[in-house]
TIDOBA-472962 format. One line per 8 residues: number of its first residue (from 0); their letters; for each residue x, y, z of N, C-alpha, C. Coordinates in Angstrom, 1 decimal. Last residue first. Layout:
<nodes>
NUM	a	X Y Z X Y Z X Y Z ~ ...
</nodes>
This chain:
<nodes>
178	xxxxxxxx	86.4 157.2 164.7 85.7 158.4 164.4 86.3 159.6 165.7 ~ 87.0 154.9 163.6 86.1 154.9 164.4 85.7 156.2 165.1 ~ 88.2 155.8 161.3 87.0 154.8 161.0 86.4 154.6 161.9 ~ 90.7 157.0 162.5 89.6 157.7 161.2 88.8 156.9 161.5 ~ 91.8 154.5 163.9 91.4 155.8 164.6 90.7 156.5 163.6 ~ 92.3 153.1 161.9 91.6 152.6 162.3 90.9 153.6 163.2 ~ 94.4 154.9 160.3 93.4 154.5 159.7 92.3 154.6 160.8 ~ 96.1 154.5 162.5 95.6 156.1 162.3 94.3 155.6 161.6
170	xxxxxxxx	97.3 152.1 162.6 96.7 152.7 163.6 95.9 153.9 163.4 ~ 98.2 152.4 159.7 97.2 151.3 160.0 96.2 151.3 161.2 ~ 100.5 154.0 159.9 99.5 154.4 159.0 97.8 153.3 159.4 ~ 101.9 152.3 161.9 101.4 153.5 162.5 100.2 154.3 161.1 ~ 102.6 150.0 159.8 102.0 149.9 161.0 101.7 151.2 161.7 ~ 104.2 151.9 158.2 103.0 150.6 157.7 101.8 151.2 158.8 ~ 106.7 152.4 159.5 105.5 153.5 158.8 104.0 152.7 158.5 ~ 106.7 150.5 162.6 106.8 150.6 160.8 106.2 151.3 160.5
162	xxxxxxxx	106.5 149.2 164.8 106.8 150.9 164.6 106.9 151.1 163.5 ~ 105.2 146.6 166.4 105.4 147.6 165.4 105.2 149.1 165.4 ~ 105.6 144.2 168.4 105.8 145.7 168.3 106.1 146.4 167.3 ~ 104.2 141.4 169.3 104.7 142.0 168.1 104.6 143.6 168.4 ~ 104.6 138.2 170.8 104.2 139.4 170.5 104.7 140.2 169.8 ~ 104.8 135.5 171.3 104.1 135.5 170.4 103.4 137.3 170.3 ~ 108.0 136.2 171.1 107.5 135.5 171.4 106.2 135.1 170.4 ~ 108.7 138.8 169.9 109.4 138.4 171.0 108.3 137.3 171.5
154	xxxxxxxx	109.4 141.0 167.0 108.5 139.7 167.8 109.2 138.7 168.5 ~ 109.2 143.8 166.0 110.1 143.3 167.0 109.3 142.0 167.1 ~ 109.5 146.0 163.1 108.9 145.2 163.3 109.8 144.6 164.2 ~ 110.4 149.9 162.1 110.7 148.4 162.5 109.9 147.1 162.7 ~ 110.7 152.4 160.1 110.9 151.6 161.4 110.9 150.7 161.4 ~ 110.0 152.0 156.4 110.5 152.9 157.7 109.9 152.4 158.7 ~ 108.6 150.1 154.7 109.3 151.7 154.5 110.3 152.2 155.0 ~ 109.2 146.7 154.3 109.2 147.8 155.4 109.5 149.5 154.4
146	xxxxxxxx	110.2 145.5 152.5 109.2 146.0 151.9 108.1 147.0 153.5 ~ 112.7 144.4 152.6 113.0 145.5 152.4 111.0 146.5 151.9 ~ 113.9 143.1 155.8 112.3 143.0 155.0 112.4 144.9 154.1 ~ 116.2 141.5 157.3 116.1 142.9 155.9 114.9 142.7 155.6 ~ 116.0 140.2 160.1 115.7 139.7 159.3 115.6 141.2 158.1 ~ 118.4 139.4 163.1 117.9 140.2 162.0 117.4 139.6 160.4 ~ 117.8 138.7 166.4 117.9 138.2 165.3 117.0 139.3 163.8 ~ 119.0 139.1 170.0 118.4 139.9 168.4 119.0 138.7 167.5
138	xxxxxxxx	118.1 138.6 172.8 119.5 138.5 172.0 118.5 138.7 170.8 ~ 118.2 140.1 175.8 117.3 140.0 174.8 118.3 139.4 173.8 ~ 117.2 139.7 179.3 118.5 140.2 178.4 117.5 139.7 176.8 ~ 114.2 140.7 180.7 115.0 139.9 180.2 116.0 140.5 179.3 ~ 112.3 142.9 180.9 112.6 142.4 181.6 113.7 141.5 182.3 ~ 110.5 143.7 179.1 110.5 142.2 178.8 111.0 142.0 180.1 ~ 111.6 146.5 178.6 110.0 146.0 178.4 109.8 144.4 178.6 ~ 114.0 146.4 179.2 113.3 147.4 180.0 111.4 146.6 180.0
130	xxxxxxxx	114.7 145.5 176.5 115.2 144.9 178.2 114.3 145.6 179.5 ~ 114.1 146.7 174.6 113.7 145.4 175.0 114.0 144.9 176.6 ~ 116.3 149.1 175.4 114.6 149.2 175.5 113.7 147.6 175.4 ~ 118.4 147.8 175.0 118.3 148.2 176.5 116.8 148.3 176.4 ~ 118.4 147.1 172.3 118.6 146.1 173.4 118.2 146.2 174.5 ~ 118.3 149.6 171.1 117.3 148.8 170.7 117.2 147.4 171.8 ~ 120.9 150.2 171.6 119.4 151.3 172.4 118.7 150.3 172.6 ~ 122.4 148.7 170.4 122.2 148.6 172.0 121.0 149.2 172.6
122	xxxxxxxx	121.5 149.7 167.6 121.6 147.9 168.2 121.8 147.8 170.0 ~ 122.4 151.8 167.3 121.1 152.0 167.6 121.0 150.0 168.1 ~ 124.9 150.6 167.0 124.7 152.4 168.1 123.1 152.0 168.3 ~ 125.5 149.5 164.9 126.0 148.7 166.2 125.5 150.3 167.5 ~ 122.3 149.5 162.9 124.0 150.3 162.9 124.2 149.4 164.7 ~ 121.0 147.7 160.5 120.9 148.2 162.0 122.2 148.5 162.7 ~ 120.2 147.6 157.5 121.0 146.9 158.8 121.0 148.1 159.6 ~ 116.0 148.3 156.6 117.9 148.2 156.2 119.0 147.7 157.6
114	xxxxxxxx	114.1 147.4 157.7 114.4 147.6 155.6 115.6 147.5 155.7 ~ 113.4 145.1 159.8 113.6 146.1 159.9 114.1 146.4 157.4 ~ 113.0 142.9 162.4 112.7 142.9 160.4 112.5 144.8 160.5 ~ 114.0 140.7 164.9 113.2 141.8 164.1 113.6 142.5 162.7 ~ 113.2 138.8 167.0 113.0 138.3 165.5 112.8 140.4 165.4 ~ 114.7 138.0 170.5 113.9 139.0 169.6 114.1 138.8 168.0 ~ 114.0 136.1 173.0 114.7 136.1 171.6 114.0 137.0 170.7 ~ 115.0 136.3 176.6 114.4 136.3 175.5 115.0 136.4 174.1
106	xxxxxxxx	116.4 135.3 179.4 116.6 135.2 178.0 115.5 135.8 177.5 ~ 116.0 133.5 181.6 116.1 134.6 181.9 116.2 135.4 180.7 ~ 116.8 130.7 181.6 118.2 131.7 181.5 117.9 133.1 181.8 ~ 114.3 129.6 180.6 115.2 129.0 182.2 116.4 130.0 182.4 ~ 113.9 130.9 178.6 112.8 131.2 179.5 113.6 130.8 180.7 ~ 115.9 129.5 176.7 115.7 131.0 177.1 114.9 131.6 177.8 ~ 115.0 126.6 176.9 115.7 127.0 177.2 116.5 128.8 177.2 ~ 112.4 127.2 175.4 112.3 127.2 176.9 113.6 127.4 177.9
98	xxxxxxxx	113.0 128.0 173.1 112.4 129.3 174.0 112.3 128.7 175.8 ~ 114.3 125.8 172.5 115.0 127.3 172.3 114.3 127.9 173.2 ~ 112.0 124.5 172.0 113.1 124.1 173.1 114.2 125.0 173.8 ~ 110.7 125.3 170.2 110.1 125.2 171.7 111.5 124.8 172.7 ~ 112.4 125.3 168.3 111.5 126.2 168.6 111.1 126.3 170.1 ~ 112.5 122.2 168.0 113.8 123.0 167.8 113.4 124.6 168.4 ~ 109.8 121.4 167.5 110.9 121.1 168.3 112.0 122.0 168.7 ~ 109.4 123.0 164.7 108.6 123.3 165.8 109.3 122.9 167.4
90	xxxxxxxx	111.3 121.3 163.2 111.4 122.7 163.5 110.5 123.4 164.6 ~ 110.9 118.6 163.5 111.6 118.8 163.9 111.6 120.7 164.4 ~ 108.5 117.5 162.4 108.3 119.0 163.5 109.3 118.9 164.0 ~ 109.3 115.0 161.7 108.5 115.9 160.5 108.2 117.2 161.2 ~ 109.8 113.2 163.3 111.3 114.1 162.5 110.6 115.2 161.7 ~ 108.7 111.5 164.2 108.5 112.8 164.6 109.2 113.8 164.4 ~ 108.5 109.1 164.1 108.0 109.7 163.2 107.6 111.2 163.5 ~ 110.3 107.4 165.7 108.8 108.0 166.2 108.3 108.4 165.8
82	xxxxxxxx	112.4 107.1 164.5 112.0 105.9 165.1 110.3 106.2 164.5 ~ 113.2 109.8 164.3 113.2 109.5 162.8 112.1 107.8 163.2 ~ 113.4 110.4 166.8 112.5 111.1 166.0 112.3 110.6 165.1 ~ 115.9 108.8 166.9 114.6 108.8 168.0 113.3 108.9 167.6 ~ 117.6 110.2 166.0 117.5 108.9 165.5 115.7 108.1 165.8 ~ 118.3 112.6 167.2 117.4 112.5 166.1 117.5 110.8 165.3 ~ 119.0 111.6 169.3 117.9 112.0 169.6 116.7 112.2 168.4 ~ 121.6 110.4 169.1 120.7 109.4 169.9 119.2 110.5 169.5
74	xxxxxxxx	122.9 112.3 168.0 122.8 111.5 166.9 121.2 111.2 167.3 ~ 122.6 114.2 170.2 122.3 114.7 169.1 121.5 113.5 168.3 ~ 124.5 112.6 172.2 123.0 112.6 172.3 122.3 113.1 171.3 ~ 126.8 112.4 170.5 125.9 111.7 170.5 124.7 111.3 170.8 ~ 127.5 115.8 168.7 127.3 114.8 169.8 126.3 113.2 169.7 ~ 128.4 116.1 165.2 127.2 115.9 166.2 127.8 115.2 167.8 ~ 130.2 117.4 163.2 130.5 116.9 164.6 129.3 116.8 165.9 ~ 129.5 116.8 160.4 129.4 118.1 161.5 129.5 118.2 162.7
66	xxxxxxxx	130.9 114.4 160.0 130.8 115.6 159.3 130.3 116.7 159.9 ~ 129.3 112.8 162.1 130.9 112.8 161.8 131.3 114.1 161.1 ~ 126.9 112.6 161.2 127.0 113.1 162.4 129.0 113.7 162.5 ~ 126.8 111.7 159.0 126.6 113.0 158.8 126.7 113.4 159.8 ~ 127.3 108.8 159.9 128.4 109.6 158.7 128.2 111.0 158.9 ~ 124.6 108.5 161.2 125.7 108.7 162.0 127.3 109.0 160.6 ~ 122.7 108.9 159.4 122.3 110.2 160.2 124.2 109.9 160.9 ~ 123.5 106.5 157.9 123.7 108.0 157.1 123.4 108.8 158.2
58	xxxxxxxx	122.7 104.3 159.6 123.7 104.5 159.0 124.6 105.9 158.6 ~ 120.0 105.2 160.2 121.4 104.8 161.2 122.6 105.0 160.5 ~ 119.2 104.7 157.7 118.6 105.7 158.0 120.1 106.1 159.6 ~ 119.7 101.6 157.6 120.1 102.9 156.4 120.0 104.0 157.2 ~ 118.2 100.7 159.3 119.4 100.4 160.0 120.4 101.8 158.3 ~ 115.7 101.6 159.3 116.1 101.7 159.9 117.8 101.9 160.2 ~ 115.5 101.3 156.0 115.3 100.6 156.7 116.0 101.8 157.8 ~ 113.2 103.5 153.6 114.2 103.3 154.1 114.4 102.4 155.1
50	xxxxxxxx	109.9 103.9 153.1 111.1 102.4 152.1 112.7 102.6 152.5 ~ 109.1 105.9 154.7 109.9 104.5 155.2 110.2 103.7 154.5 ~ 111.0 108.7 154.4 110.5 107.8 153.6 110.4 106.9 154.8 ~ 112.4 111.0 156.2 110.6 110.7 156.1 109.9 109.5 155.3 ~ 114.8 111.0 155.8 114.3 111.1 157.2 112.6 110.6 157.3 ~ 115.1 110.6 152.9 115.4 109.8 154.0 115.3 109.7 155.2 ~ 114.3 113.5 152.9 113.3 112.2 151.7 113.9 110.9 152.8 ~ 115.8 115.0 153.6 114.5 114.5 154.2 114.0 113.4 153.9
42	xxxxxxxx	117.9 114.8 152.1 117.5 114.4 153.0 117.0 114.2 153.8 ~ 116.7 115.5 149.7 117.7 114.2 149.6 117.3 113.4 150.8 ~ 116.3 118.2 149.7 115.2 117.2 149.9 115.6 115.9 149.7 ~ 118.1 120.4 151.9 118.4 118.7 151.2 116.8 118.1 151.2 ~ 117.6 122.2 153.5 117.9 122.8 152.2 117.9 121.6 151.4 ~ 116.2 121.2 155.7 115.3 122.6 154.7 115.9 122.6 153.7 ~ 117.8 119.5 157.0 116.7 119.4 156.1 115.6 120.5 155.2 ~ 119.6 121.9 157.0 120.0 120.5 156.2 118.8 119.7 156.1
34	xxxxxxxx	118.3 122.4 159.4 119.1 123.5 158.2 119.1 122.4 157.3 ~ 118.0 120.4 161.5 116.5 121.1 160.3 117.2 122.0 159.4 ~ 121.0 120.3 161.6 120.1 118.9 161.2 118.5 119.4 160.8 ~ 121.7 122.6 163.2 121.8 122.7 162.0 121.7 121.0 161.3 ~ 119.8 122.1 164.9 119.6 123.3 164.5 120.0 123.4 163.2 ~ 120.9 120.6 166.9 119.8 120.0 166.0 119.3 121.1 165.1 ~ 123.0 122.0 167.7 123.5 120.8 166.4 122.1 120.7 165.7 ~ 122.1 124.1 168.9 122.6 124.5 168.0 123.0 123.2 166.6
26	xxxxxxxx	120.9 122.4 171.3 120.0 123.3 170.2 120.9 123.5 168.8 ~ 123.7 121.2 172.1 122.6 120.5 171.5 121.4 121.5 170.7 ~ 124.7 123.7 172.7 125.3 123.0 172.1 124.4 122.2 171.4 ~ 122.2 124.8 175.3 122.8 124.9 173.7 123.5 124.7 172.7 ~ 122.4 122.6 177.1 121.4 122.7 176.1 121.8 123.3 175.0 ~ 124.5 121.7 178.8 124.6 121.2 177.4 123.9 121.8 176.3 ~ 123.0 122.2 181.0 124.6 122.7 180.9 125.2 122.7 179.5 ~ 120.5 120.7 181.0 121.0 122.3 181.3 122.4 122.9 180.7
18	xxxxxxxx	121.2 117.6 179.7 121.2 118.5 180.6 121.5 120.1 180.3 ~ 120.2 116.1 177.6 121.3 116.8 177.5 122.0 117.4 178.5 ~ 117.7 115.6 178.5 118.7 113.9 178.5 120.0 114.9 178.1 ~ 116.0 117.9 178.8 116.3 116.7 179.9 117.2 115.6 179.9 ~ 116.0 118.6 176.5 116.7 119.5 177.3 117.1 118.5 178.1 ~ 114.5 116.6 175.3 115.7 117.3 174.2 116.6 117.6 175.5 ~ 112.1 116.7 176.8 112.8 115.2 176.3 114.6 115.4 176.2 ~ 111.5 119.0 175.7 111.7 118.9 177.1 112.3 117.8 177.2
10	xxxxxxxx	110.8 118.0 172.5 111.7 119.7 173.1 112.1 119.4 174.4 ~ 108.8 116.3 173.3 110.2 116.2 172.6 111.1 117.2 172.6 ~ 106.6 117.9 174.4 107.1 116.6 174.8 108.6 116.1 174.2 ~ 106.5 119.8 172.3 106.6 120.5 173.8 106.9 119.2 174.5 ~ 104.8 118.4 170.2 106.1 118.8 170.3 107.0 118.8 171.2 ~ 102.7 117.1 170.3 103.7 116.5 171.1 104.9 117.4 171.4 ~ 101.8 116.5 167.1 101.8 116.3 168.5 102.4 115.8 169.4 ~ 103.2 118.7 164.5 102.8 117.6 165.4 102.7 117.5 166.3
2	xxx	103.5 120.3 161.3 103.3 120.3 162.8 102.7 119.0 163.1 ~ 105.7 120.1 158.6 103.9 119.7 158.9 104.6 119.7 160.6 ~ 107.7 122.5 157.2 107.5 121.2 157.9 106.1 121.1 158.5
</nodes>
């Protein structure tokens, strides 16, 4: 998806007409409306053409709202986007709104990419030690990067903790080279 301006304006827009109380319900619908545009170029093509009318584009976002049981501020919001031509950063949206709404909770969101699954034993260590270093409860998301050797890769925002064989052969390097 092409980035736009504003995002961080539409994410806070997102939160503020939902309310607090709502936000995740609503993250998780608009959540799965960029799922469905990642997988449906059908769909997009209708989110982003304008040889669609308005009242087409209304049409089909609210059938498909039915089908996955969108709220209506959901509908109201990506209708909005599609108005504003800002349906094209939905995912950047969707992004920013997540992390702010996990910044107001106290939250963080950890991305980590490890070669193989992550046993339910070492899944708490791994929690309590994020927790220690962030501060914040942490909720995990697992990505298999089987082209990891060994240990891990954590990215918690816009930071990154590597413990990967990779990544510690890369530190050593650079310790040789500067002598």
């Amino acid at each position: 998806m092409k980035k736009i301006k504003g995002a961080s304006k539409y994410a806070k827009a997102l939160l503020r007409n939902v309310g607090f109380d709502k936000a995740a319900q609503a993250i998780t619908e608009v959540g799965s409306v960029n799922d469905l545009m990642v997988k449906s170029k059908e769909f997009s093509n209708l989110l982003f053409n304008p040889r669609f009318t308005t009242e087409e584009r209304s049409g089909i976002i609210k059938a498909l709202a039915d089908k996955l049981k969108l709220s209506d501020s959901t509908v109201k919001f990506i209708l909005y986007l599609t108005e504003v031509g800002a349906i094209a950063g939905l995912a950047d949206i969707l992004r920013i709104a997540t992390n702010i709404y996990l910044e107001r909770q106290k939250k963080a969101k950890a991305v980590v990419l490890s070669p193989i699954e992550i046993s339910r034993e070492r899944e708490g260590v791994l929690k309590a030690s994020l927790k220690r270093i962030t501060d914040r409860d942490v909720e995990l998301e697992y990505v298999i990067d089987p082209s990891l050797f060994g240990g891990i890769l954590v990215k918690i925002g816009s930071t990154m903790y590597d413990t990967s064989i990779r990544g510690q052969l890369r530190l050593l390097k650079d310790e040789l080279i500067k002598g």
